[in-house]
C-alpha positions in Angstrom: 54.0 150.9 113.0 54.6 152.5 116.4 58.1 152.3 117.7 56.6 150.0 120.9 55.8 147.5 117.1 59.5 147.7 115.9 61.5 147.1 119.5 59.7 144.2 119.8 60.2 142.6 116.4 64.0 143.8 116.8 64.5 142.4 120.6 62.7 139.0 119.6 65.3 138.2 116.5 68.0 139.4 118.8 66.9 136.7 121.6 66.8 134.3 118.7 69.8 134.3 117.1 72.2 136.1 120.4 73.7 132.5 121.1 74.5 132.0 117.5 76.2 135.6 116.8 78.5 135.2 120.1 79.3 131.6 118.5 79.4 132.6 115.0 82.1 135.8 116.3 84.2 133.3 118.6 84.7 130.9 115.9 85.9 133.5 113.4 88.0 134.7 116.1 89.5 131.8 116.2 89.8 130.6 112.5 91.5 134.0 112.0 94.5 133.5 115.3 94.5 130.2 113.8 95.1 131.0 110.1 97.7 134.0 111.2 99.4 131.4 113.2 99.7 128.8 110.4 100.1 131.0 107.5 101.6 134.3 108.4 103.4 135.1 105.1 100.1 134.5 102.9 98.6 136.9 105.6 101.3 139.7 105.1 100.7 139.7 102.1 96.4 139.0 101.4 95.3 140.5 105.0 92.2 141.8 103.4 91.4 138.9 101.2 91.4 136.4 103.9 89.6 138.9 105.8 86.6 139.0 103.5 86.7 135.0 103.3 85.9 134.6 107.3 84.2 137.7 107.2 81.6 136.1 104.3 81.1 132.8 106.7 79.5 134.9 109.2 77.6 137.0 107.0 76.3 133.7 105.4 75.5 132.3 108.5 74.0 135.1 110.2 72.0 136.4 106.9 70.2 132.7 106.8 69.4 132.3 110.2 67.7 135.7 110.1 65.5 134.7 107.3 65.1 131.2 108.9 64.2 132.4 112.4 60.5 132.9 112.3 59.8 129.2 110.2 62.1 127.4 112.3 61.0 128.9 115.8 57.2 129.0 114.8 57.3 132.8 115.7 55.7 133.4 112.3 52.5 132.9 115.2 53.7 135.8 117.6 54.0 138.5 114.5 51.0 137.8 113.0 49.5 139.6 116.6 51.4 142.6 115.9 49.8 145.7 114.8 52.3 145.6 111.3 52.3 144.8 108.1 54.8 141.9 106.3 56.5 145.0 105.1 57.4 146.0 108.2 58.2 143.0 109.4 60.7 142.4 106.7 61.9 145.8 106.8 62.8 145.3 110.9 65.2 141.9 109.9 67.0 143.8 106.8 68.1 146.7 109.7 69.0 143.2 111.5 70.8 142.5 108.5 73.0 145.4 108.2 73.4 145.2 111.7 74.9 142.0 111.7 77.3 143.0 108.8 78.3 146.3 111.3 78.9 144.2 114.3 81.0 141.3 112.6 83.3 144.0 110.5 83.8 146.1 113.7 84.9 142.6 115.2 87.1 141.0 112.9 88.9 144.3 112.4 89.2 144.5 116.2 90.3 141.0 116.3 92.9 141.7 113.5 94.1 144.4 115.2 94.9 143.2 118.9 96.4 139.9 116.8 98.8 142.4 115.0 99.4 144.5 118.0 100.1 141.4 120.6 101.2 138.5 118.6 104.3 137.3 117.5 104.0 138.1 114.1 104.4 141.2 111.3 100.9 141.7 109.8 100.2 144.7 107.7 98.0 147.6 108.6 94.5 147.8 107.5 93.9 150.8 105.6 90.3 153.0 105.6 90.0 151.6 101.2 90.5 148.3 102.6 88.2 148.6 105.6 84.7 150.0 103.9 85.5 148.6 100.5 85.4 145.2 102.5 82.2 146.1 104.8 80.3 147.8 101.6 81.0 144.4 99.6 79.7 142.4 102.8 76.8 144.2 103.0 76.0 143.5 99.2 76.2 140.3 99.9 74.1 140.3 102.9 71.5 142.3 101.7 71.3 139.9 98.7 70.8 136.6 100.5 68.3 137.8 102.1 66.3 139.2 99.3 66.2 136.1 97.5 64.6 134.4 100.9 62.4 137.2 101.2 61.2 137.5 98.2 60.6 133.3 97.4 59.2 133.5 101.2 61.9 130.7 101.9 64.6 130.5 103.6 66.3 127.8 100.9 66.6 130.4 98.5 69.3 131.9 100.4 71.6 129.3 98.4 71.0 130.8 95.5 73.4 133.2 94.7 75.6 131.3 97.2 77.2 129.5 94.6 78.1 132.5 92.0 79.7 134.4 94.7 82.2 131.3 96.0 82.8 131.2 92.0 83.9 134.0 92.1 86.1 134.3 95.5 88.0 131.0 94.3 88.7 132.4 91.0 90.2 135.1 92.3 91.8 133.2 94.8 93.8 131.1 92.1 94.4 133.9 90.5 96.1 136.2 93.1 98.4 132.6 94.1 98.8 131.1 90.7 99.5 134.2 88.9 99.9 136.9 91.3 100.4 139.9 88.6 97.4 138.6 86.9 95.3 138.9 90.3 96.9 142.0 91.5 95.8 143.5 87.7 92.3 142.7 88.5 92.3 144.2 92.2 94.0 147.1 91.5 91.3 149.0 89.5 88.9 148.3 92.1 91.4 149.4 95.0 91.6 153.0 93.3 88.1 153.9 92.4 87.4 152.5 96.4 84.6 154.8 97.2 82.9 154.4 93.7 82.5 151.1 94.4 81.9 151.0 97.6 78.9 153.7 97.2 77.9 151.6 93.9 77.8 148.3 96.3 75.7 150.4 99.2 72.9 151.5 96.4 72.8 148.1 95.0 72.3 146.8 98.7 69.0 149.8 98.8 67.7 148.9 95.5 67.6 145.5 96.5 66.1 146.3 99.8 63.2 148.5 98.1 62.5 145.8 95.6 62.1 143.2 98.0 59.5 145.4 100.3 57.8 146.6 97.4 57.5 143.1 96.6 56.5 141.1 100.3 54.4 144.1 100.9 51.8 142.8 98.2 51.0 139.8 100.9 49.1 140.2 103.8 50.3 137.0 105.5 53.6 135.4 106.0 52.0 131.9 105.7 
């Protein structure tokens, strides 16, 4: 696939889905002023967890529109004129993907930032373990939506693993508020080996990327 092939595919899910990131971004924006404002004690003392909640609606919502884009829009007509294979075509909206997860960590953290900096309230400082641990685990989860859509060849199977993984976030939730020593037990391990788990999350994001090409790359068509 020539590079001419790959701009295209890139530019024409970025025309798609441009008006939903900017709305997606402003709206976490202003769920996380909002949630600073209203709660800031839970926030001095959870900054990362609440982080990763709003961070996960954007992935979510981003992740699925990606996969739905071509269905949706009818552009499935537009690819198939390309010179590429689905392979290709699947590997251009994973590098969407992790760009997606880049671009809403980068702005959330610059969001949390100025709000710590300029408002009215004592927030605590984001630390580089808190920062990629938090990215690494959204791009698992990114990377994992959309391989289930991918690889089903429908966008509905995004839901999938949607439920395990708010399981999980409000157990932990009730645990960190009902029993805070109990949920600060579990976090702690994973705090300290950071970087083990945040290079185990980034190989489980490419294993899951190379099984899902190896798998889409058996079709010839989208349809």
């Amino acid at each position: 696939m020539s590079s001419r092939g790959l701009r295209a595919l890139w530019w024409k899910d970025l025309r798609l889905q441009g008006g939903a990131l900017i709305f997606v971004l402003g709206f976490e924006a202003i769920l996380l002023v909002g949630l600073v404002g209203f709660f800031p004690e839970r926030f001095d003392q959870t900054a990362g967890l609440f982080l990763q909640a709003i961070a996960c609606l954007g992935t979510f919502e981003m992740t699925y529109r990606i996969a739905a884009a071509d269905e949706r829009r009818k552009s499935i007509l537009f690819l198939k004129t390309l010179p590429t294979t689905v392979g290709q075509i699947y590997g251009a909206k994973f590098v969407l993907v992790v760009l997606g997860v880049v671009v809403n960590a980068a702005w959330l953290t610059g969001v949390f930032l100025a709000t710590r900096l300029l408002g009215p309230w004592t927030l605590p400082s984001l630390g580089l373990d808190v920062l990629v641990l938090g990215a690494t685990l959204q791009l698992l989860l990114a990377i994992t939506l959309a391989s289930f859509a991918f690889m089903t060849g429908s966008e509905r199977a995004i839901w999938v693993p949607l439920p395990l993984v708010l399981l999980v976030g409000v157990a932990y939730v009730w645990l960190r508020f009902s029993t805070p020593t109990v949920g600060e037990s579990v976090l702690a391990p994973v705090m300290e080996q950071w970087i083990l788990v945040s290079v185990s999350a980034v190989g489980l994001a490419l294993l899951l990327v190379l099984l899902t090409l190896g798998r889409v790359r058996r079709r010839t068509t989208l349809a």
